[in-house]
C-alpha positions in Angstrom: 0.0 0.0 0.0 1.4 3.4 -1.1 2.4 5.8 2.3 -0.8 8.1 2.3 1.0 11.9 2.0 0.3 14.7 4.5 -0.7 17.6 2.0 -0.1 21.4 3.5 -1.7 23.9 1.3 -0.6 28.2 2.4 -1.8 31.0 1.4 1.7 32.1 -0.9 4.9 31.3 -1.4 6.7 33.0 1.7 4.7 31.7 4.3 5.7 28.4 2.7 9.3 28.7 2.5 9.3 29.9 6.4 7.2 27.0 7.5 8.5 24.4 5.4 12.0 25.6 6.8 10.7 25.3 10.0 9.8 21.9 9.5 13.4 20.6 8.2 15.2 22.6 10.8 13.0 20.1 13.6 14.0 17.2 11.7 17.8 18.2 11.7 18.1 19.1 15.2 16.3 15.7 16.2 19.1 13.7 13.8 21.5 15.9 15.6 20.4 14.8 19.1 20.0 11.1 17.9 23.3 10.7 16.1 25.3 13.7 15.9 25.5 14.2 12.8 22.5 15.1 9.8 22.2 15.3 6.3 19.6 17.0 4.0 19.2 16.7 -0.1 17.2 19.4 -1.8 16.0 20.3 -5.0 17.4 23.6 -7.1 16.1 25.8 -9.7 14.0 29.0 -8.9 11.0 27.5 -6.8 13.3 26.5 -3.3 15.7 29.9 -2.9 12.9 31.4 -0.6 13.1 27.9 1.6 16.7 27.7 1.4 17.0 31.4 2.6 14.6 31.1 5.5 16.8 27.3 6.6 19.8 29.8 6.3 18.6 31.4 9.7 17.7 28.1 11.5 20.0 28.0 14.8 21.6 25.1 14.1 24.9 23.4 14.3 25.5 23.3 10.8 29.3 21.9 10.8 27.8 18.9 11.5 25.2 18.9 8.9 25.6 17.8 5.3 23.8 18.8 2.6 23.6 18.0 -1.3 21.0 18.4 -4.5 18.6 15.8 -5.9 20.3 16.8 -9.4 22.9 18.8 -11.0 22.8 20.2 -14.5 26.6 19.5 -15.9 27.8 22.9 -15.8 30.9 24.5 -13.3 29.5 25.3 -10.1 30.3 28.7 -11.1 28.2 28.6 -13.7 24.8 31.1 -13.4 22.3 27.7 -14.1 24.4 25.4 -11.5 22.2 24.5 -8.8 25.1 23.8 -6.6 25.6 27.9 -7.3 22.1 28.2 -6.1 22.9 26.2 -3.1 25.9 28.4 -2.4 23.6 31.6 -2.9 20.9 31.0 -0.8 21.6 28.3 2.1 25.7 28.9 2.9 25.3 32.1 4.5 23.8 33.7 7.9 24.1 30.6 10.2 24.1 27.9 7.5 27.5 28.7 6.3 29.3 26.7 7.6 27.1 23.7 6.2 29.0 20.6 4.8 27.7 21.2 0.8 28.6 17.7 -1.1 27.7 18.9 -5.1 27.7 16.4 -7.7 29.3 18.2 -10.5 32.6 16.9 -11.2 35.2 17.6 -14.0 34.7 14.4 -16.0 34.6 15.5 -19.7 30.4 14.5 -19.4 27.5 13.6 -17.1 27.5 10.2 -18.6 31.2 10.2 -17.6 30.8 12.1 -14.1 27.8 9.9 -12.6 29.9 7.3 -11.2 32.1 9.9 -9.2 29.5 12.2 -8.2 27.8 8.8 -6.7 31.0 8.5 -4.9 31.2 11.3 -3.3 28.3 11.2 -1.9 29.6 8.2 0.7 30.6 11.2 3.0 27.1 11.5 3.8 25.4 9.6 6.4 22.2 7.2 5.0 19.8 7.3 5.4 19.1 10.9 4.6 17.3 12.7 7.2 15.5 14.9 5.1 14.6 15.0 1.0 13.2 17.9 -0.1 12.6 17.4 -3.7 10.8 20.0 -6.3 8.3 19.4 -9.2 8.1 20.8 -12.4 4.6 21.1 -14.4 5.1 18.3 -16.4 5.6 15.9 -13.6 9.1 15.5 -12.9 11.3 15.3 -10.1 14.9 15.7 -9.7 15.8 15.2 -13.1 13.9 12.2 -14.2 11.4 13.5 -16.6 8.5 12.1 -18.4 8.6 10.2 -21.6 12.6 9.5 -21.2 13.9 5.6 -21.5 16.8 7.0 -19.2 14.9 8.5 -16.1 12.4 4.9 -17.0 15.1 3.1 -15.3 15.7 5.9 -13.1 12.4 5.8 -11.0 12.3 2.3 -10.7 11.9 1.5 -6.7 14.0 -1.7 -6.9 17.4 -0.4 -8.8 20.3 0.2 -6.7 20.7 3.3 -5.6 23.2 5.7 -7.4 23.4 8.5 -9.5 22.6 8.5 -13.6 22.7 10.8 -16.4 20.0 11.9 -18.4 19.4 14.4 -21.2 17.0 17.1 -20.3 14.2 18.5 -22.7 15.5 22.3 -21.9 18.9 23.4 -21.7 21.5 22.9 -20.3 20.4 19.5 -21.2 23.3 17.7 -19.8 21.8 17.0 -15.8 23.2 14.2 -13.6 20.3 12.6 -10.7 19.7 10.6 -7.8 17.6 7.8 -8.9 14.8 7.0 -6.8 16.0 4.4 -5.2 18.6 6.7 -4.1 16.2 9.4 -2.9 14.1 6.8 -1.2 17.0 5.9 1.3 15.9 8.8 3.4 13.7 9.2 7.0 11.3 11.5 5.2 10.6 13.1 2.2 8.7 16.7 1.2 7.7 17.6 -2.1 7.3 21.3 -2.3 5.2 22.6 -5.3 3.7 26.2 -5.9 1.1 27.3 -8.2 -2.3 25.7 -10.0 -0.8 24.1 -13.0 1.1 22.1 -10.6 -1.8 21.6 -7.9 -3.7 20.3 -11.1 -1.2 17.8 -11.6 -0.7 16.3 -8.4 -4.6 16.2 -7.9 -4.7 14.0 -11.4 -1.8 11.7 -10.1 -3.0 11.1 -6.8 -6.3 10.0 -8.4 -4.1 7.9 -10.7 -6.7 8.8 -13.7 -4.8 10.0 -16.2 -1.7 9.1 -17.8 1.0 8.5 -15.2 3.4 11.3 -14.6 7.0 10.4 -13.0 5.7 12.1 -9.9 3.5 8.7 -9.7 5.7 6.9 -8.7 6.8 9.3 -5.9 3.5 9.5 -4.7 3.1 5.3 -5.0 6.1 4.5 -2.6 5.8 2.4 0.5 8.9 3.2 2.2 8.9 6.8 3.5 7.3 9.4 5.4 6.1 11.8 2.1 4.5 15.2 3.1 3.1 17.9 0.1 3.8 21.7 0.7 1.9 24.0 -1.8 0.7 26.9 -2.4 -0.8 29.2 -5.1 
């Protein structure tokens, strides 16, 4: 039976950046207390810098807290469409900066090239993750495993071993390297953050499961993990 998810709808974006930080900061301190150590994966683009500004403030002991992205498009970190750049931008500063950032960019000549590393280097970090934060786009995806793609097929099925993969995006930078779901699935809990109607209307269908299924399907059809929905319009 797929984990029933905890939906929490706001009334804009802001107020759900400052609760949804709220939220991972509790999780994080409990890891903290439990094992020492934490470690948090979250999503880039545009949608999470208001979360990952409002984490940035969390009173936390963030040297021992490591954090990396669901996906990376295959550009330098200093690059102005690197998520790890994003990362950098929005969460290391105020009392984050000191975080432990692990990105998955590497300087192999491709992704295709660079997934095996960038799997790698994520050994640092302690599994399960304490906390996945992942994003969705309006067609359905997460991470980087988009819809109608042979590539992110194999990369949302539940049973694979966990790892990274490449895959060719349908905008550019088209290059991206993800965590496959299996990978993303090793975690304590996971929280989808979503903003607007297109995107309401989409989870809505693929909750019902009556219409074509979307990559967030399988997301939403786990068994393993705590999944919560934060929206808003």
């Amino acid at each position: 039976m797929a984990v029933i998810p905890r939906i929490l709808e706001f009334e804009d974006p802001t107020t759900l950046a400052t609760a949804l930080a709220t939220e991972v900061a509790a999780h994080l301190r409990q890891a903290l207390a439990t094992r020492g150590v934490a470690s948090l994966v979250v999503p880039g683009g545009r949608t999470p810098a208001a979360f990952l500004e409002a984490l940035s403030t969390a009173a936390l002991p963030w040297a021992s807290i490591f954090v990396t992205l669901n996906d990376e498009r295959w550009v330098d970190p200093a690059d102005g469409s690197s998520n790890e750049r994003l990362l950098r931008t929005h969460l290391l500063r105020n009392e984050a900066a000191d975080a432990r950032i692990v990105g998955l960019w590497n300087d192999s000549a491709s992704a295709d090239a660079g997934a095996l590393r960038a799997w790698q280097a994520l050994t640092v970090i302690p599994r399960p993750f304490d906390v996945v934060v992942l994003g969705m786009g309006e067609d359905g995806h997460f991470a980087s495993l988009f819809p109608n793609d042979p590539v992110s097929a194999t990369g949302l099925d539940r049973d694979a071993a966990p790892g990274c993969l490449a895959v060719l995006a349908p905008a550019l930078p088209a290059q991206r390297i993800t965590l496959n779901l299996a990978a993303l699935l090793e975690s304590r809990q996971l929280m989808l953050l979503a903003t607007g109607a297109r995107k309401q209307q989409v989870l809505d269908e693929q909750l019902e499961a009556m219409v074509t299924p979307l990559p967030v399907r399988e997301l939403l059809a786990q068994e393993k993990v705590p999944l919560s929905i934060w929206w808003s319009p």
